[in-house]
C-alpha positions as CSV (number, residue, x, y, z in Angstrom):
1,X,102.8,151.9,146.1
2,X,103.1,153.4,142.8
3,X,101.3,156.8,142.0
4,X,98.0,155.1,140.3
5,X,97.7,153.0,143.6
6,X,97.8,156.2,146.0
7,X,94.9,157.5,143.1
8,X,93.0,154.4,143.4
9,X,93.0,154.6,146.8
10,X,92.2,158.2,146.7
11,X,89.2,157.9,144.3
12,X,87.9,155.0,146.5
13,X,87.2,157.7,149.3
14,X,85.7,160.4,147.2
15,X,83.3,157.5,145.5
16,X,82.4,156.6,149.4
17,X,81.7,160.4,150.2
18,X,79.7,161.1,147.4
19,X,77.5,157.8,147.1
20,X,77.1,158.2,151.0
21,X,75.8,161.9,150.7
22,X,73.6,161.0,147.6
23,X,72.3,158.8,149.7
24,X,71.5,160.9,152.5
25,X,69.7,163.3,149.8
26,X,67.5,160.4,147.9
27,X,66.5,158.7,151.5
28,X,65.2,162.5,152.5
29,X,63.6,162.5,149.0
30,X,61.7,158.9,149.6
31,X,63.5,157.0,147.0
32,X,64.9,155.2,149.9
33,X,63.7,153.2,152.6
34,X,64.1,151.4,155.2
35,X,67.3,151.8,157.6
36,X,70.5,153.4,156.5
37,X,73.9,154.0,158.4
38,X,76.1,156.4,156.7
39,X,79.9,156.1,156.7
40,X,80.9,159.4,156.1
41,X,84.1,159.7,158.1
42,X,85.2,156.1,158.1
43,X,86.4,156.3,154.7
44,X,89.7,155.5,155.3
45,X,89.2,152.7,157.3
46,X,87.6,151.0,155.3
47,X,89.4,151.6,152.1
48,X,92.8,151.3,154.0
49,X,92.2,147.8,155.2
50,X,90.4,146.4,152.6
51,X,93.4,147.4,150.3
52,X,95.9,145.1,152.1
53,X,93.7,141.9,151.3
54,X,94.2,139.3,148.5
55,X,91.2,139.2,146.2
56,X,90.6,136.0,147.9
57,X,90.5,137.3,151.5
58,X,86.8,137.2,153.2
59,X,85.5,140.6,153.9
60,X,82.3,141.0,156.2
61,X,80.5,143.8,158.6
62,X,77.5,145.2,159.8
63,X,75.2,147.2,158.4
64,X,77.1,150.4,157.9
65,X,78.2,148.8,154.8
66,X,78.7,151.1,151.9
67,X,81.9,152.0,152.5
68,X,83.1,148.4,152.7
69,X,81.3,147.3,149.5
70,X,82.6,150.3,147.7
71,X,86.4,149.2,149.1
72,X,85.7,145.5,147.9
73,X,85.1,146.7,144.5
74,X,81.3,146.9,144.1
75,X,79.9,149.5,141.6
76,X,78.2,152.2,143.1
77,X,75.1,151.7,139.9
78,X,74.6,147.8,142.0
79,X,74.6,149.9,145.5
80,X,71.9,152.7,144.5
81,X,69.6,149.8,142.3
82,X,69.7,147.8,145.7
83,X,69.0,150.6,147.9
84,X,66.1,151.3,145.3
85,X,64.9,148.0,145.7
86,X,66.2,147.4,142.2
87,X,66.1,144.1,140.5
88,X,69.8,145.4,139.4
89,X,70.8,145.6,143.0
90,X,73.5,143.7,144.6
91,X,70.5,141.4,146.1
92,X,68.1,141.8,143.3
93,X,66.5,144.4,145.5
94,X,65.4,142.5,148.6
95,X,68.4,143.5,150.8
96,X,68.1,146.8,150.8
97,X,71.1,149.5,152.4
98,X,71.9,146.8,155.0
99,X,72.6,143.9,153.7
100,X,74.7,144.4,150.5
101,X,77.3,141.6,149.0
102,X,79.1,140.3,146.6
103,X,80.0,136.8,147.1
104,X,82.6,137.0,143.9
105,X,84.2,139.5,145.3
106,X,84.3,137.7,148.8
107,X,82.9,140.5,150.6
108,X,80.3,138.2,152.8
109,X,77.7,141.1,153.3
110,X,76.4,143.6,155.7
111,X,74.6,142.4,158.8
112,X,71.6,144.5,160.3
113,X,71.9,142.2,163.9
114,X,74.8,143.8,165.7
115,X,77.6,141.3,166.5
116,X,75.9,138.6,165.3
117,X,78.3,138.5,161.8
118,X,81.5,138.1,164.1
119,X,80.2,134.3,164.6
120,X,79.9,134.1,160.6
121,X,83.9,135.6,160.2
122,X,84.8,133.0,162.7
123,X,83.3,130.2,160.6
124,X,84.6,131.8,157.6
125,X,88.0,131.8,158.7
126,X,87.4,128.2,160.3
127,X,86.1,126.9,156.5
128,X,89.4,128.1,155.0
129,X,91.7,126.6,157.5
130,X,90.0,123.3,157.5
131,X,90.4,123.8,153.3
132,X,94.1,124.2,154.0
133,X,93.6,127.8,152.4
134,X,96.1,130.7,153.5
135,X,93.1,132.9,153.0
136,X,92.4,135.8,155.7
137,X,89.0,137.1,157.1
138,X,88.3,140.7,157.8
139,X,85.8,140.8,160.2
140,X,84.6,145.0,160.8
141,X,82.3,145.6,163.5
142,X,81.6,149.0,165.7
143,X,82.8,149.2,169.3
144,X,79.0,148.8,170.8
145,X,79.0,145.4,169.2
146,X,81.8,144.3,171.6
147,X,79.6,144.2,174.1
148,X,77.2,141.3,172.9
149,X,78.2,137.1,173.6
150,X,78.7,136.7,169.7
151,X,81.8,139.1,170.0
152,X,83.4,137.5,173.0
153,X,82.3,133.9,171.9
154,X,83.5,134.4,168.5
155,X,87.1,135.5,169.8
156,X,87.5,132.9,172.1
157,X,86.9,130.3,169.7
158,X,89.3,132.2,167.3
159,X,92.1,132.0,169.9
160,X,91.8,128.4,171.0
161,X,91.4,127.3,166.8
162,X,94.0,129.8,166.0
163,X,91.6,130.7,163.3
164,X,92.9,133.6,160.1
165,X,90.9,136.2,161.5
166,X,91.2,140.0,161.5
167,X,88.9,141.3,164.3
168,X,88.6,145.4,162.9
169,X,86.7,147.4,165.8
170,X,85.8,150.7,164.0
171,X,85.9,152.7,167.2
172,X,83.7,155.8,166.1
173,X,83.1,156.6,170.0
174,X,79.4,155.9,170.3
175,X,77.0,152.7,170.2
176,X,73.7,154.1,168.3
177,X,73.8,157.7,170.7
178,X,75.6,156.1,173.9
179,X,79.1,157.2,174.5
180,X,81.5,153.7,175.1
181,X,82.0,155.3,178.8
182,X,78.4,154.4,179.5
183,X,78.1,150.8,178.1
184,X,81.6,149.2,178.6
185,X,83.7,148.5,181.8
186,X,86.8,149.8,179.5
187,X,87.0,152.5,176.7
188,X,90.4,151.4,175.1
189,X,88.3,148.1,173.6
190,X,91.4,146.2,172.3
191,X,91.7,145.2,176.0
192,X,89.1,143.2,175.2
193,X,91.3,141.1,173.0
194,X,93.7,141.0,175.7
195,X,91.1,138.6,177.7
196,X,91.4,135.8,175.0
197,X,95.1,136.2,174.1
198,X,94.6,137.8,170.8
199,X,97.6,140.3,169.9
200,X,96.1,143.3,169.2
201,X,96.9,147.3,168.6
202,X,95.0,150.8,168.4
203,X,95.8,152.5,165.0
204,X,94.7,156.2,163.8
205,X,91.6,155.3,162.0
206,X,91.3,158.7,160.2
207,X,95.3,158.2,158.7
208,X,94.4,155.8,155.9
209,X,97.9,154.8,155.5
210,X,98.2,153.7,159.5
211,X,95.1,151.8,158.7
212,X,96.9,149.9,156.2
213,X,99.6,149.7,157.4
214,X,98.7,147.7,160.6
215,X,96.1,145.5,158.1
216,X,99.2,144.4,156.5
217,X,100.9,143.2,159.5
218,X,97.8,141.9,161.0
219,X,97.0,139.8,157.5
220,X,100.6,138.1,157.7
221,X,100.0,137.3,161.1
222,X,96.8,135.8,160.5
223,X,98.2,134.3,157.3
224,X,101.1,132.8,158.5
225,X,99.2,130.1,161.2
226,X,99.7,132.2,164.4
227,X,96.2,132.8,164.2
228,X,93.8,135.9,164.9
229,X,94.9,139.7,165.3
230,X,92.4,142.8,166.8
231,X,92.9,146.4,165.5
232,X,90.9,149.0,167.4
233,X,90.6,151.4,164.3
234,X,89.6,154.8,166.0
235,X,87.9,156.4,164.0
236,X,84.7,159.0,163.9
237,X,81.0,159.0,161.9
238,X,80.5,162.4,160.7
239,X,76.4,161.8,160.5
240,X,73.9,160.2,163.6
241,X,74.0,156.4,164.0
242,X,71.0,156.2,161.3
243,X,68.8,158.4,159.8
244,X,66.7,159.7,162.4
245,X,69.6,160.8,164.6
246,X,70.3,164.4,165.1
247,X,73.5,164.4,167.0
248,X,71.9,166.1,169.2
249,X,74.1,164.4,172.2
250,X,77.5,165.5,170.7
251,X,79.2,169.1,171.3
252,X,80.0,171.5,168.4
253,X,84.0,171.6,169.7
254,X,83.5,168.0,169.5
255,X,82.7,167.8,165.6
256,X,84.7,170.2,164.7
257,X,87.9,168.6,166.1
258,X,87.3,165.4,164.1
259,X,86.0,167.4,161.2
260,X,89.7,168.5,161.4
261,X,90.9,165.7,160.8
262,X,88.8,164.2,157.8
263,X,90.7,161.4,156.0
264,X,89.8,162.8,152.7
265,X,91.6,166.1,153.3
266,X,94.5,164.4,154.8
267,X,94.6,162.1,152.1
268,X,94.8,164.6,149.7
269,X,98.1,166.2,151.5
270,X,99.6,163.1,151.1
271,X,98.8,162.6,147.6
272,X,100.6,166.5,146.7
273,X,103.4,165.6,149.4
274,X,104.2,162.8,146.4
275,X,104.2,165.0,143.6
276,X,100.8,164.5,142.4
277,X,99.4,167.3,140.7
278,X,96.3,169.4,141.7
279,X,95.1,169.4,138.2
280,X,95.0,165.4,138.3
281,X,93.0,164.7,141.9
282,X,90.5,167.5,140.2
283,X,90.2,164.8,137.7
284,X,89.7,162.4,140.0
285,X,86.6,164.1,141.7
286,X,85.2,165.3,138.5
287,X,85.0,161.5,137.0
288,X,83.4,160.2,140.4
289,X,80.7,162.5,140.6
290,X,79.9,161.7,136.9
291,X,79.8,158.2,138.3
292,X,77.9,158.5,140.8
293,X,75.4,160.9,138.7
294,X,75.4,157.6,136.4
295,X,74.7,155.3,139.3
296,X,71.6,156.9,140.5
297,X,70.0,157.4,136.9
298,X,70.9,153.8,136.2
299,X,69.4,152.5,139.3
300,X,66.4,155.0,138.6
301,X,65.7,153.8,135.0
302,X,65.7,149.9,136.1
303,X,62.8,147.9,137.0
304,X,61.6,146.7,140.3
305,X,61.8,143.0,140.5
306,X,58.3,141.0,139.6
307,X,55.4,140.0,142.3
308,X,56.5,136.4,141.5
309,X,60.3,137.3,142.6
310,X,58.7,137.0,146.4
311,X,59.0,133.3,146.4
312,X,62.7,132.8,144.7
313,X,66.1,133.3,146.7
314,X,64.4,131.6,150.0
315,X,66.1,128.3,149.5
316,X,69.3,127.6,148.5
317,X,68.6,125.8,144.9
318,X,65.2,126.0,145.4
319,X,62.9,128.4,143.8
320,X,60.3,128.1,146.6
């Protein structure tokens, strides 16, 4: 990578920590509802494995999904205006924080039912082998969802079909406020992958050039016929499962280790290890949060959909 990739990549994070703590403040302020998962932490995760995809490579998850639509190249003004309930939003409002997408963009959406989107990666990745397409499916999904039929279903399926998937288990230690320990026969969850023959390895999910690293490989496995790979991504959540969570079940030792360890920081390092300038990732920061500032009064200043709106986008060409 050239120095304006390593920046892209760089400014990709920040835009994911600032929309994501914007976020936090405007949902405490009532200017949004409904559920909301953070993915302050993840960042470079999501950014590092959605960077080794063609532009017409699949991309879905759940519903901690901000990070992924940032990565796939949605605007932050589209995110806020949804999470508004804007008629600007990505889903002219009626999604809401869970369920953003851009189809264009391939990024398939966020999923609020957990596990339930690794069935819709599998068909995904079914659709383009049947189309003779070399295209790849990243399918991201949290370790608690590993433990629901969809997952196990879905993989098994993937491994008989030799389906171009990309099974990405963000591994941010807890299902909602459970610890893994308490929920799943085995901790190390790419084990799981082991059951159904899927090749599969554990990669430092706050590094974000590990992350993409073993994205790469995975794609050109997937990509060349040999059919799905599993990365358990481990990675950490800086903020509760949702909203409402306190963290009141995690240690202060424990936060501060991965705090530690954030994959901004780090990323940053790497960026001045290559001769990039202070002075220039200052710039960086500065034009993000004057984006993101922008974002919010742009989704602010545009109208909720009309009373009518109810009735369209229930049937596919169909206004009712």
């Amino acid at each position: 990578m050239n120095d304006a990739e390593y920046l892209n990549l760089y400014k990709q994070m920040v835009e994911i920590r600032l929309l994501e703590e914007k976020s936090e403040e405007l949902y405490q302020k009532g200017k949004i509802g409904g559920f909301m998962h953070l993915y302050i932490g993840q960042e470079a995760t999501g950014v590092g494995a959605v960077s080794a995809r063609r532009p017409d490579d699949n991309v879905i998850t759940a519903y901690r999904d901000h990070g992924i639509a940032i990565a796939c190249g949605m605007e932050p003004k589209v995110i806020f205006a949804e999470m508004f309930g804007k008629v600007t939003g990505s889903d002219k409002g009626k999604g809401g924080s869970m369920h953003l997408a851009d189809v264009h963009k391939r990024f398939w959406g966020g999923h609020a039912i957990v596990g339930a989107h690794i069935a819709l990666a599998t068909g995904l990745a079914f659709a383009d082998k049947y189309r003779k397409s070399d295209a790849v499916t990243l399918c991201f999904f949290g370790d608690g969802a590993t433990n629901i039929g969809y997952f196990h279903e879905s993989l098994n399926l993937a491994s008989v079909w030799k389906l171009p998937c990309v099974f990405i288990c963000e591994n941010n230690k807890y299902g909602m406020w459970t610890p893994i320990e308490k929920v799943s026969g085995v901790a190390d969850m790419r084990r799981k992958a082991d059951a159904y023959g899927i090749p599969n390895e554990a990669v430092d999910g706050m590094d974000l050039l590990a992350v993409r690293a073993a994205t790469e490989k995975a794609i050109a496995h997937a990509r060349a016929g040999r059919g799905p790979y599993f990365l358990e991504v481990l990675t950490y959540r800086y903020r509760g499962h949702s909203m409402g969570d306190q963290r009141a079940y995690r240690t202060p030792d424990e936060m501060h280790k991965w705090q530690a360890e954030d994959p901004i920081g780090q990323f940053e390092h790497v960026l001045l290890k290559q001769g990039i300038a202070a002075a220039t990732i200052d710039a960086i920061d500065d034009e993000v949060r004057q984006t993101i500032a922008e974002a919010i009064r742009f989704a602010d200043e545009s109208p909720f959909p009309a009373d009518e709106e109810i009735w369209t986008d229930i049937y596919a060409g169909a206004s009712r």
